[in-house]
C-alpha positions as CSV (number, residue, x, y, z in Angstrom):
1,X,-20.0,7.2,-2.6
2,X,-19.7,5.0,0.3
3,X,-19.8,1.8,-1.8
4,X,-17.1,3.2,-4.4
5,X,-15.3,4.3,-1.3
6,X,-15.0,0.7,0.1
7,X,-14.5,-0.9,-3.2
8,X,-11.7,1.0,-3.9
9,X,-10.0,0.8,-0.5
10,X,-10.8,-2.8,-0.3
11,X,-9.3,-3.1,-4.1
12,X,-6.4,-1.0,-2.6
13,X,-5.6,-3.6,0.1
14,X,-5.0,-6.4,-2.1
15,X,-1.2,-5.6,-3.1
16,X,0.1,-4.7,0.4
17,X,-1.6,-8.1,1.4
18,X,0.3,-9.9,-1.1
19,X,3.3,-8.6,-0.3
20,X,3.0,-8.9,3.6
21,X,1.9,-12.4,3.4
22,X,5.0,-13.0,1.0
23,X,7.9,-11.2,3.3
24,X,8.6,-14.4,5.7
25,X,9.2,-16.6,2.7
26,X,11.3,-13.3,0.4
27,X,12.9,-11.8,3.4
28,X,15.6,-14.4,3.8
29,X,16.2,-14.8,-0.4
30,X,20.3,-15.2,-1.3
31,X,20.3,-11.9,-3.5
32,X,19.8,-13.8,-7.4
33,X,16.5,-15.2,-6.0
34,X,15.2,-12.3,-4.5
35,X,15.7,-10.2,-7.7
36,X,14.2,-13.1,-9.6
37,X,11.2,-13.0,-7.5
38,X,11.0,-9.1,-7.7
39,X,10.5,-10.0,-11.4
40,X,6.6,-11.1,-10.3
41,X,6.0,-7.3,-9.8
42,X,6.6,-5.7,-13.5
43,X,3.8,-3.7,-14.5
44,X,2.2,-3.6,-10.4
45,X,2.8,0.1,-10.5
46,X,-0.8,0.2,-12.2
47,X,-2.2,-1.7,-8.8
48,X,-0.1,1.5,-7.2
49,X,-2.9,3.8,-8.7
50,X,-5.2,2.1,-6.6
51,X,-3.4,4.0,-3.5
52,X,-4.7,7.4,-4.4
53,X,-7.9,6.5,-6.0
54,X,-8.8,5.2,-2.4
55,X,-7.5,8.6,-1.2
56,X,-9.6,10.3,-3.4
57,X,-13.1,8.5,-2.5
58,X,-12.6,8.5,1.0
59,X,-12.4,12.1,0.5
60,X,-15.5,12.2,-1.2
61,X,-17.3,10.2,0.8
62,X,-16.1,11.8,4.4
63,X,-17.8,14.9,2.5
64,X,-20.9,13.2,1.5
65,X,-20.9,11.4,4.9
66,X,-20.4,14.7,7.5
67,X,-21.9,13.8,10.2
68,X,-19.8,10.4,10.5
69,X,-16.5,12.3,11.4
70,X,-14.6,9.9,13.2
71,X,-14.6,6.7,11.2
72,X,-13.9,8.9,7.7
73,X,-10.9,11.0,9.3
74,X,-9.0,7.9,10.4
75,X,-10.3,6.6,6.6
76,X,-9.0,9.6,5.4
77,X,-5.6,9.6,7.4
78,X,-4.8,6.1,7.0
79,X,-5.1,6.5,3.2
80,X,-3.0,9.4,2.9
81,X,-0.3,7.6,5.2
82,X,-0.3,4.8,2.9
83,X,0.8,7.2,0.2
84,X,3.3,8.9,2.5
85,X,5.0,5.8,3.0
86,X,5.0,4.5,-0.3
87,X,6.5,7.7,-1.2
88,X,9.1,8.0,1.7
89,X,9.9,4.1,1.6
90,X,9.1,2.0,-1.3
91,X,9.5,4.8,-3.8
92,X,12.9,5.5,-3.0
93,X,13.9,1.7,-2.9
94,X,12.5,1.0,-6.5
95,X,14.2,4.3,-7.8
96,X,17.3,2.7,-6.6
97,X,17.0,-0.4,-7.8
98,X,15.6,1.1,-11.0
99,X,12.7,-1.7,-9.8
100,X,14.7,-4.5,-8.7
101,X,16.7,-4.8,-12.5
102,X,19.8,-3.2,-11.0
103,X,21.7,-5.2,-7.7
104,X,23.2,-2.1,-5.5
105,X,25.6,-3.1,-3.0
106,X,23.1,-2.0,-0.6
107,X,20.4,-4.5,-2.0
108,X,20.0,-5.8,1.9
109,X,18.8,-2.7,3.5
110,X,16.8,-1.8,0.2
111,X,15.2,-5.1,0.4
112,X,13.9,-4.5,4.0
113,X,12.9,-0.7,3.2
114,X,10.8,-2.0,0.5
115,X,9.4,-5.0,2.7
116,X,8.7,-4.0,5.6
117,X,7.7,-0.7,3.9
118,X,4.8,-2.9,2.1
119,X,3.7,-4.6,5.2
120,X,3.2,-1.4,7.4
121,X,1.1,-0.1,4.2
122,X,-0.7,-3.6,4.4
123,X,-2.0,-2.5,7.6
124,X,-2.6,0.8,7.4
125,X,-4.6,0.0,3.8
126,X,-6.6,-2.4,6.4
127,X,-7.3,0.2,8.6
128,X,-8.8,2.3,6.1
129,X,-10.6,-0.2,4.8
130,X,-11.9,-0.8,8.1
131,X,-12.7,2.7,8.4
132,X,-14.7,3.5,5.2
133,X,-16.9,0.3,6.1
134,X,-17.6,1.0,9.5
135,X,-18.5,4.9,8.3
136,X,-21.0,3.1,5.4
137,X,-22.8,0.8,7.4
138,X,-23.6,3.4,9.7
């Protein structure tokens, strides 16, 4: 479990990455570009199931690992964040955008919910994966 548990979290943390270390160039983009570029993401949602897969085995391994309480509750929390903000953040802006195919006049402050929504889950996703390592290598 601990292995599956990192694996998965690890796997998890790619997507958030991506998109943190792509805000500073797609955070400025005139608003044609930047729903180009949003065009790169059809068919991610599937990287999205990553999210609670991690969830789901850092669960299992806090129970398999009891006596390592610490590391596996922050695992465990910083997991269940990163769902809570894709669901209170990034959700909301792709359901408005019906995922960047439709150009609201509020594109702007979409554009920076869903950015900066990505980034914060980049490093919370980090966290967790910091977590679950620390709690298998122990």
């Amino acid at each position: 479990m601990r292995f599956l548990a990192v694996i998965i979290t690890g796997l998890a943390l790619a997507a958030p990455a991506a998109h943190a270390f792509a805000l500073l160039n797609k955070i400025g983009m005139a608003k044609s570009d930047y729903f180009v570029a949003q065009q790169a993401y059809a068919g991610w949602w599937v990287v999205g199931l990553l999210l609670p897969l991690a969830l789901l085995a850092n669960i299992g391994n806090a129970i398999a690992l009891r006596g390592d309480g610490t590391a596996m509750l922050l695992s465990v929390a910083a997991a269940a964040l990163n769902l809570v903000i894709f669901m209170v953040f990034t959700q909301p802006a792709n359901a408005a955008t019906e995922n960047w195919t439709v150009q609201p006049e509020n594109w702007e402050s979409l554009r920076a919910q869903w950015e900066y929504s990505h980034a914060i889950n980049a490093a919370v996703t980090l966290l967790a994966f910091c977590c679950a390592t620390l709690a298998s290598i122990r």
